[in-house]
N, C-alpha and C positions, 0 to 999 in steps of 0.2 A: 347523655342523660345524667343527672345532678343524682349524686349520691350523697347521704350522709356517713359520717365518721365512724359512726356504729355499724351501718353498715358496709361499709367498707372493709374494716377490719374484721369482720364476720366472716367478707369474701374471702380476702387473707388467707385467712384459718382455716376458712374449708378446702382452700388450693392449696397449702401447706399440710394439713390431714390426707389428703389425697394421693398426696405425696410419699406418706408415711412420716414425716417429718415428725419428732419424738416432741421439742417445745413448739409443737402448731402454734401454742396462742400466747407462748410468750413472745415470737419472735415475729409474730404479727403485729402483736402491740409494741413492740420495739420498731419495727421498720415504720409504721404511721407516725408513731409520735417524734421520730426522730426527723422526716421530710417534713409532718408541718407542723418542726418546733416546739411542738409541745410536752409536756410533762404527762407522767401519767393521769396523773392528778386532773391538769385541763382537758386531756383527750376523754376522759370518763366524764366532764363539767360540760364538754361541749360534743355528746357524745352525737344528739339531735339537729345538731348541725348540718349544713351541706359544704361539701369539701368544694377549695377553688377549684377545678380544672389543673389549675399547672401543678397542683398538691398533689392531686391522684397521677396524674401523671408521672409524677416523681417516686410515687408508691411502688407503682408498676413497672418502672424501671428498676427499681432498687429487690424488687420481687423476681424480675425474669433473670439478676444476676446472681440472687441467690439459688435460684433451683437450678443456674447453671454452675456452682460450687461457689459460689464464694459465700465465707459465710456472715452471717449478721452482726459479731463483733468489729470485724475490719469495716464493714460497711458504715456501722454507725459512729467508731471509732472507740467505744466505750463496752466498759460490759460490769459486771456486780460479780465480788467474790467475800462470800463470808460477811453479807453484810454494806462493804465497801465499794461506794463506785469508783475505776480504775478506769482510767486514759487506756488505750488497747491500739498498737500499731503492728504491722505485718513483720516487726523485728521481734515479736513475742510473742507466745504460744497466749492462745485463748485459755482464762482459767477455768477448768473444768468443776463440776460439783466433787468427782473422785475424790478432786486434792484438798475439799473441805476436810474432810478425815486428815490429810497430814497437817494443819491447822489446828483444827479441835485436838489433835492428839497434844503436840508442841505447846499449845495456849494452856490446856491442862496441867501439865509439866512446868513451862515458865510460872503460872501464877502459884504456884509451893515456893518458890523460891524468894529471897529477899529483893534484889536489886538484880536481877540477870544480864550476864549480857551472852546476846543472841546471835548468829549466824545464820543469813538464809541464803546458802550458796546455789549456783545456779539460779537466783530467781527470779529472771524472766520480768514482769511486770513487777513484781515484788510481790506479790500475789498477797503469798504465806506470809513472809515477813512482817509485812503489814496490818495482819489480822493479827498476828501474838501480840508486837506492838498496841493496837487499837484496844485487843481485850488483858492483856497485861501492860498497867501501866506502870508500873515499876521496870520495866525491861527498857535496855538502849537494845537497837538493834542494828547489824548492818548486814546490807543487799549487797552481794556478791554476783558479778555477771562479769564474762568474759565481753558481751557485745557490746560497742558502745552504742548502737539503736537503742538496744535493754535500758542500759544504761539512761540513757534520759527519760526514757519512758518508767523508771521508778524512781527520777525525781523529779518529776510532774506529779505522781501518784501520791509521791511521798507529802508534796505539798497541798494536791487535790483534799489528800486525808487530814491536812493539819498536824502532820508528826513531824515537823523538821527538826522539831527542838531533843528527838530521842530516836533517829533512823537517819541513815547514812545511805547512801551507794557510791559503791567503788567498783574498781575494774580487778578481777579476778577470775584464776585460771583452775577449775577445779582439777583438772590432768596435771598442774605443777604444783612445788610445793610452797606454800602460803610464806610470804614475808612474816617473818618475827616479830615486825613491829605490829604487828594487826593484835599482837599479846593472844590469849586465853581464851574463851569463850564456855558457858555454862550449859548452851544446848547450842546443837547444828542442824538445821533443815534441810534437805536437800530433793527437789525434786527433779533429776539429773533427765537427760536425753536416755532414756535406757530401750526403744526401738531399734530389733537387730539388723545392722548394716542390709542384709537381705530381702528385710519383708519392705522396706522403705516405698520399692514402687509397686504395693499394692495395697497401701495404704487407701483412705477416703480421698478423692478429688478433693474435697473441702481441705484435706489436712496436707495430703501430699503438692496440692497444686498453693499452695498460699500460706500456710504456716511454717517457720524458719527450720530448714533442716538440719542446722547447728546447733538448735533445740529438742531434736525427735531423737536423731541417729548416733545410737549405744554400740557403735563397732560391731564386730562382726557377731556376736551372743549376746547384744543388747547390757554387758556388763562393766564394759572399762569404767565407766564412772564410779560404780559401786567399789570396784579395784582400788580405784587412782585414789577416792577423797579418805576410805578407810588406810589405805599404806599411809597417805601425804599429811591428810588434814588432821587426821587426829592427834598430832601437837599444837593443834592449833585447839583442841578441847581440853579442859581441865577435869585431873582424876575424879571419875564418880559423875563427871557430865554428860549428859546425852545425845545423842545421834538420831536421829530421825530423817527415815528414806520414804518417798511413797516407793512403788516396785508395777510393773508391769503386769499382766497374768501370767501366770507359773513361772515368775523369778522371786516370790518371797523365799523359797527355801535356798536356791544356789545365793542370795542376798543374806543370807540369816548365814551358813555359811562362810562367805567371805566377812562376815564382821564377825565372827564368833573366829575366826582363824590369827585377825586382827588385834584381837585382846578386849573385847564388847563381852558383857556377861549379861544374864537377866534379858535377852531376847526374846522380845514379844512380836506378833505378827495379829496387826488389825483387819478385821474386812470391810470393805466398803459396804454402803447400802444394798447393793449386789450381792453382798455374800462372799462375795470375790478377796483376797487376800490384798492388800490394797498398800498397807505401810508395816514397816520393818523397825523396831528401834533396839536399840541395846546404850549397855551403861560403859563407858570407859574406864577399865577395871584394874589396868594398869598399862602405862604410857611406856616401858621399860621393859622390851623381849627378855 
């Protein structure tokens, strides 16, 4: 029986509500308009339409692999952070709305300054980097990832965004300590693996079964990162420059912490939309125990 596009994704949504599914109707409207081709824009223009056959079919396939975990970014390939559409492959964590706050915090920060330059280690898609870049344009910025999956997947992003001419990515180890020649940096972003070795397999299907675990897993207390980049990286900050961590639930205080142990003064702790304690930042107060 011939369906329309509207209603289709009507179906969608209410199989996804049923579900419990938290973005029912975003990801409803992402999975239609991505099997047939369309923008959001034409899906809503050609909402009255009747979908081909092999389109819904491909709906419904893309629907029964999602309620079997996999989730909607890997599927589509793509996903929206801060604004920006970003390339999205299974060598990089989905970007969450949480880590808008470690974004808006950084972008806030970068754009006081004159010319910045910026550090976004660990960053996965380039997520954050990208957005301080995009909303500060005075800032150069470079994407730090150990993977080289990551790696190419933030410079496709880098170039999807139009920032090549002020964003870099390299290959970097946030557990070792940074080459010299990388020089200085005016702020650090870091949205590090901080999930405790432990809880890892009981995590979501969606996260545990498909998103990179060299990305999740924070050793055995969910901390070594927070450890490694404040002992290592922070010659790689210049005095009076900033650090910016998102943090797990109840690791802002043992984070606040190990960077106030570190020589970070002026330690702020943000909460996400949740209320939940979400990012950590301090000022590099002095580089010299």
């Amino acid at each position: 029986m011939a369906i329309t596009y509207n209603n289709l994704y009507m179906d969608i949504r209410q199989i996804f509500r049923a579900r419990d599914i938290d973005a029912a109707t975003l990801e409803a409207r992402e999975l239609v308009c991505y099997a047939a081709g369309k923008s959001r824009e034409e899906l809503s223009r050609d909402a009255r339409l009747y979908v081909p056959p092999e389109v819904e079919a491909r709906v419904r396939e893309l629907v029964a692999r999602h309620l079997a975990g996999e989730p909607v970014a890997y599927l589509i390939g793509e996903w929206e952070f801060y604004g920006l559409p970003l390339d999205i492959s299974e060598s990089v964590l989905i970007p969450r709305t949480d880590t808008e706050v470690l974004a808006e915090q950084a972008i806030a920060y970068v754009q006081t300054l004159e010319k910045p330059r910026v550090l976004d280690l660990c960053a996965g898609s380039g997520c954050v980097g990208l957005a301080v870049a995009a909303h500060g344009p005075k800032s150069m910025v470079v994407l730090g990832e150990i993977s080289e999956g990551a790696i190419r997947v933030c410079r496709q992003n880098i170039r999807r965004n139009g920032l090549t001419g002020r964003v870099v990515a390299i290959q970097a180890d946030a557990l070792a300590k940074p080459s010299p020649h990388l020089g200085e940096f005016d702020c650090i972003v870091c949205n590090p693996p901080y999930i405790p070795h432990g809880d890892m397999a009981g995590l979501d299907v969606s996260v545990r079964d498909y998103e990179p675990h060299l990305a999740l897993d924070g050793g055995e207390d969910g901390l070594d990162f927070y450890r490694a980049v404040c002992d290592k990286w922070r010659q790689a900050l210049r005095t009076g420059g900033r650090l910016y961590f998102e943090v797990g639930i109840g690791q802002a205080d043992d984070v606040l912490r190990i960077m106030r142990a570190a020589g970070f003064g002026d330690i702020q702790v943000i909460p996400d939309t949740a209320g939940i304690p979400r990012v950590v930042f301090g000022t590099l107060c002095d580089r010299i125990f």
